[in-house]
N, C-alpha and C positions, 0 to 999 in steps of 0.2 A: 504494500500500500504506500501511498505518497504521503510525504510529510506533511502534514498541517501545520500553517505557518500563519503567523497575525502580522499583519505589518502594516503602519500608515501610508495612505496613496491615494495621491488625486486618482480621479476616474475621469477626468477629462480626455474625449480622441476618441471615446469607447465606445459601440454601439450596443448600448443601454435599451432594457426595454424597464423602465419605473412603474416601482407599484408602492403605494401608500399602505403603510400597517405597522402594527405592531410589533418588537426587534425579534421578530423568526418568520421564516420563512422556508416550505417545508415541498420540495420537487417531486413534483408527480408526471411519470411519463416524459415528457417535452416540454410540461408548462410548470408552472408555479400558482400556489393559491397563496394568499396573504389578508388579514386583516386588519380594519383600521382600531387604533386606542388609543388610550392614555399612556403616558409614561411619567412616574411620579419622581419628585424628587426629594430632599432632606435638607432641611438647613443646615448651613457648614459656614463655622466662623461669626460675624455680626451680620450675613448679607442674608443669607439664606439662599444660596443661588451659589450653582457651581458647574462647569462644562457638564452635560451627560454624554453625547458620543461624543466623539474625535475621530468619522471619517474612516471610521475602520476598513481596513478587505480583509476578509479572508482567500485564501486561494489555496489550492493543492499545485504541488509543480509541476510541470510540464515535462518530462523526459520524453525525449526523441532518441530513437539508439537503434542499431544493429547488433545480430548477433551470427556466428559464423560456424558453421559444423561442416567437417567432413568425415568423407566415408570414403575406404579403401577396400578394394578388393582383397581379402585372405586366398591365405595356401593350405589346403586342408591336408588331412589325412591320407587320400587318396592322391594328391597330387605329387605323387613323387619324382614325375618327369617334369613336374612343372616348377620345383619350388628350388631351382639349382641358379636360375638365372639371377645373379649377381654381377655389380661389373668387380666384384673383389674374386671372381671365381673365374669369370669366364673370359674376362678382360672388354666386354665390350661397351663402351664408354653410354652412361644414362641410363643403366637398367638394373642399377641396386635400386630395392624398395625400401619404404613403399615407395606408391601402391606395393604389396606383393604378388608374385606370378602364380601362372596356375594352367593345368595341362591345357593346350589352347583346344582341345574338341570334348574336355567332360562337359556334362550335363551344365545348364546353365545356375550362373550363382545370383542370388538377390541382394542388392547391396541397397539396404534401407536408412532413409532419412530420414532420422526421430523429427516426431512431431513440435510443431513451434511451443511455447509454456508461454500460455497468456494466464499465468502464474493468480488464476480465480478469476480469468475475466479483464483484471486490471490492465493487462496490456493487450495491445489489436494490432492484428498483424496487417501490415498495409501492403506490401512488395515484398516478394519472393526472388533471389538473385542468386541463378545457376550455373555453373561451371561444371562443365563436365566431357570425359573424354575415355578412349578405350587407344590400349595399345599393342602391340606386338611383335615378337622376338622369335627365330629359330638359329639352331648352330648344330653344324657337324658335332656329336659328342664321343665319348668313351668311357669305360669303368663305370659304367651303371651297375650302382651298386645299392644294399639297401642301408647306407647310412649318408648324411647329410653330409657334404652338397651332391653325391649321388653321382658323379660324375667329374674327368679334367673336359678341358674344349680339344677340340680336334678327332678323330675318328682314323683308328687304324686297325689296320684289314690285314693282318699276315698270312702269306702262303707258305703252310709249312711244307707244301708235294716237296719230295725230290724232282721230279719232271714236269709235272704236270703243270701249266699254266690257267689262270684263272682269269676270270671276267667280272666286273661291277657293269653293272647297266641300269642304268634310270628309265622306267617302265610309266606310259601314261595310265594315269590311277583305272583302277580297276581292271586294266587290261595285259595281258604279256607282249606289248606290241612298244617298241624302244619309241622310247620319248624324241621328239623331233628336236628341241630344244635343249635337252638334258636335263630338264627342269626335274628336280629329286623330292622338292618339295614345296607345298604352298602354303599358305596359313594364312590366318587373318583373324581380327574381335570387332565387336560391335560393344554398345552398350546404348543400350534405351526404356523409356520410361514404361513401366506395366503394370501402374497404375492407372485407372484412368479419369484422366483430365478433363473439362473444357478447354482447357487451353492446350495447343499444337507443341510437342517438344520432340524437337527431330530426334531423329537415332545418330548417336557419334558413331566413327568409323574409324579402325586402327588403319586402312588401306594393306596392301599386300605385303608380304614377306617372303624372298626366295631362297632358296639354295641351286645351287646347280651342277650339274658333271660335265667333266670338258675334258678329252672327251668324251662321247659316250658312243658305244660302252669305252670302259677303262679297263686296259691290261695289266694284271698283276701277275710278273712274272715267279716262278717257284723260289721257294726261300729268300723272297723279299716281301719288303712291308708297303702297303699304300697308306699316308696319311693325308687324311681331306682335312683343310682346314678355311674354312668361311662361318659369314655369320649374317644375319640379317636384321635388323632392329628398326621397328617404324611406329614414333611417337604420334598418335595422331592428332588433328587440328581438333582445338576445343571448341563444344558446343557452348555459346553463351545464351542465353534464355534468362525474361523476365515474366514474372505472374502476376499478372493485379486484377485477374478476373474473382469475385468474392465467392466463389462459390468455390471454385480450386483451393482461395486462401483459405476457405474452412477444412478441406481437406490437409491440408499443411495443417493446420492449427491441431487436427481431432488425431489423426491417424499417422499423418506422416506419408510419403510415398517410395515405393518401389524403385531400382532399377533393376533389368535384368545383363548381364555380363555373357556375352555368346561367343563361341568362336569354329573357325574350323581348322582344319589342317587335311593334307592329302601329299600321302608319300609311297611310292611305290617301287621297286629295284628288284634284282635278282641276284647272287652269285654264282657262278659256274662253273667247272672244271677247279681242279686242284682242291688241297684241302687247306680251310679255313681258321683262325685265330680271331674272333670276333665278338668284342666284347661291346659294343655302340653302334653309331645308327644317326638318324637323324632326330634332332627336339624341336619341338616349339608350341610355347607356351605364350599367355594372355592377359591381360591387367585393364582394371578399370579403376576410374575415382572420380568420387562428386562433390565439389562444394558447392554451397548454401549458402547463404546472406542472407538471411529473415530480417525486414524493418521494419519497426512497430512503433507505436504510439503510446501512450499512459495519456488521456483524456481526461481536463481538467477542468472546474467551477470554480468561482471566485463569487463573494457577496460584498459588497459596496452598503451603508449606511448613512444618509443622508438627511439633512442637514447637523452640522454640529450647532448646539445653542443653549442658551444658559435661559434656564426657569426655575421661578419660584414653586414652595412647595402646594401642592394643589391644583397647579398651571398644566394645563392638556400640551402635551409635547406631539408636536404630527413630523413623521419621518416617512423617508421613503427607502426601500430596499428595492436594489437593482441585483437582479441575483442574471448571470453571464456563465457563460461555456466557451471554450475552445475544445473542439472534437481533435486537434494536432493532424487534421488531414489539410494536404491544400487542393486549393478550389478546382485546381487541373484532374485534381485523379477522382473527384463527386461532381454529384450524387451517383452519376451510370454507371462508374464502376466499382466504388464501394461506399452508396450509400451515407456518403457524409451530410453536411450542412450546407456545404456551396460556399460559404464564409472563411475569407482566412482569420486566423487569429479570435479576439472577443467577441461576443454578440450575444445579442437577450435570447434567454431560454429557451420563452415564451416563441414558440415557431408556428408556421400555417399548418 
């Protein structure tokens, strides 16, 4: 709650709506009821006559503020091919997390944005301010193993035949038919919203990630080692996105919303002749991350008492209270889209 605060202060500049009564005045709805009296006073000193008001306001403050969360994609249990990519492991520059990685075609992940705390009502949330993006990474790997980081970079293939020569060939997916391209492997993430909105929020895109064999097929002749060494890492371009549609913003406000983290991968090869030492393969794995900017309002009343004047005791005292609102919306973003007053700043309660 906002601090209560008394302080002396002209009300001049202010758009006052005056009502005659009694010193309270008690808000109902959008208006005010007030009526009119007496206020008595006491003799004080020889005169009998002493200030009774002094022009009082009251007011609660005003806080205007943002508040900021983000959310990162995890490496779970399951991800074991996924959770290697470091740039302290694998050497490729922007890909220590967070975010953290994650195998780039498991099942999709939900990366949720708690809900805004309009902490009992007191604060309103007016704009919602989105940043968010998906990324992706693949590398020739080795020593897949089952303790972390699972893996060094680079991929090597020894022919231990005496005689025999061997083959690596890049195969387009799904098929035993040699990749025109060499292309060994493809990958890609998305990250989009799945909650649902009134308001459009595109889906962010990591864009693609390759590997490749050159050439292909590759000769690996007997009792020698082949080691592939590439990498591919694509940060992608962030979504930025604003919400001030009020119906969305309650949704932020009550539940909070969803993204979903997707990705694919598609890699396919053979070996052939000779015999093989083969501990790696190709990886790639996936990341996402969201920030929020919630900006809210704390809505505040002020009461003004008027005239200040000195009476005797018995003497009918008539005052006026001017009791005033600022909703802390401005007039650009109401009433269409969230319902405010259309007024910046002070203005009487009392509304049409």
């Amino acid at each position: 709650m906002s601090i209560m605060d008394l302080i002396p202060r002209a009300t001049s500049g202010s758009k006052a709506h005056s009502l005659t009564g009694r010193c309270r005045a008690a808000m109902s709805g959008r208006g005010v009821n007030s009526r009119r009296g007496r206020g008595h006073g006491h003799r004080h000193g020889g005169t009998g006559r002493r200030p009774m008001l002094e022009q009082l306001e009251v007011r609660r403050l005003l806080a205007i503020a943002t508040e900021t969360v983000t959310v990162n994609s995890a490496t779970l249990a399951t991800d074991r091919s996924g959770t290697y990519f470091s740039g302290a492991t694998t050497g490729i520059p922007g890909t220590t997390p967070p975010p953290s990685w994650q195998q780039a075609d498991r099942a999709a992940q939900i990366l949720h944005v708690p809900a805004f705390d309009t902490q009992g009502g007191t604060r309103v949330l007016v704009k919602t301010e989105l940043v968010y993006r998906a990324d992706a990474v693949t590398q020739f790997t080795d020593s897949l193993g089952p303790v972390s980081p699972f893996f060094k970079p680079d991929w090597s293939i020894e022919n231990t035949s005496a005689s025999g020569t061997g083959t690596l060939t890049a195969l387009s997916p799904n098929t035993q038919t040699t990749e025109p391209t060499g292309r060994i492997m493809l990958a890609n993430a998305a990250l989009g919203l799945s909650t649902s909105l009134t308001s459009v929020l595109p889906t962010a895109g990591s864009g693609n990630v390759e590997l490749f064999l050159s050439p292909n097929p590759r000769t690996i002749d007997a009792g020698t080692t082949l080691v592939l060494s590439a990498n591919d890492v694509s940060v992608g371009t962030p979504q930025s996105q604003m919400v001030t549609n009020k119906a969305d913003l309650g949704i932020f406000s009550s539940t909070g919303v969803d993204f979903a983290l997707t990705g694919s991968a598609a890699s396919n090869f053979s070996l052939n002749g000779g015999t093989f030492q083969n501990n790696g393969g190709v990886q790639a794995a996936r990341r996402g991350t969201v920030s929020v900017v919630y900006s809210y309002v704390i809505p505040e009343a002020r009461i003004t008492i008027t005239p200040n004047d000195i009476n005797a005791v018995g003497d009918s005292h008539t005052f006026t209270v001017n009791v005033q609102r600022d909703d802390g919306l401005p007039a650009s973003l109401v009433p269409a889209v969230l319902g405010g007053d259309v007024l910046e700043l002070w203005h009487s309660a009392v509304l049409p």
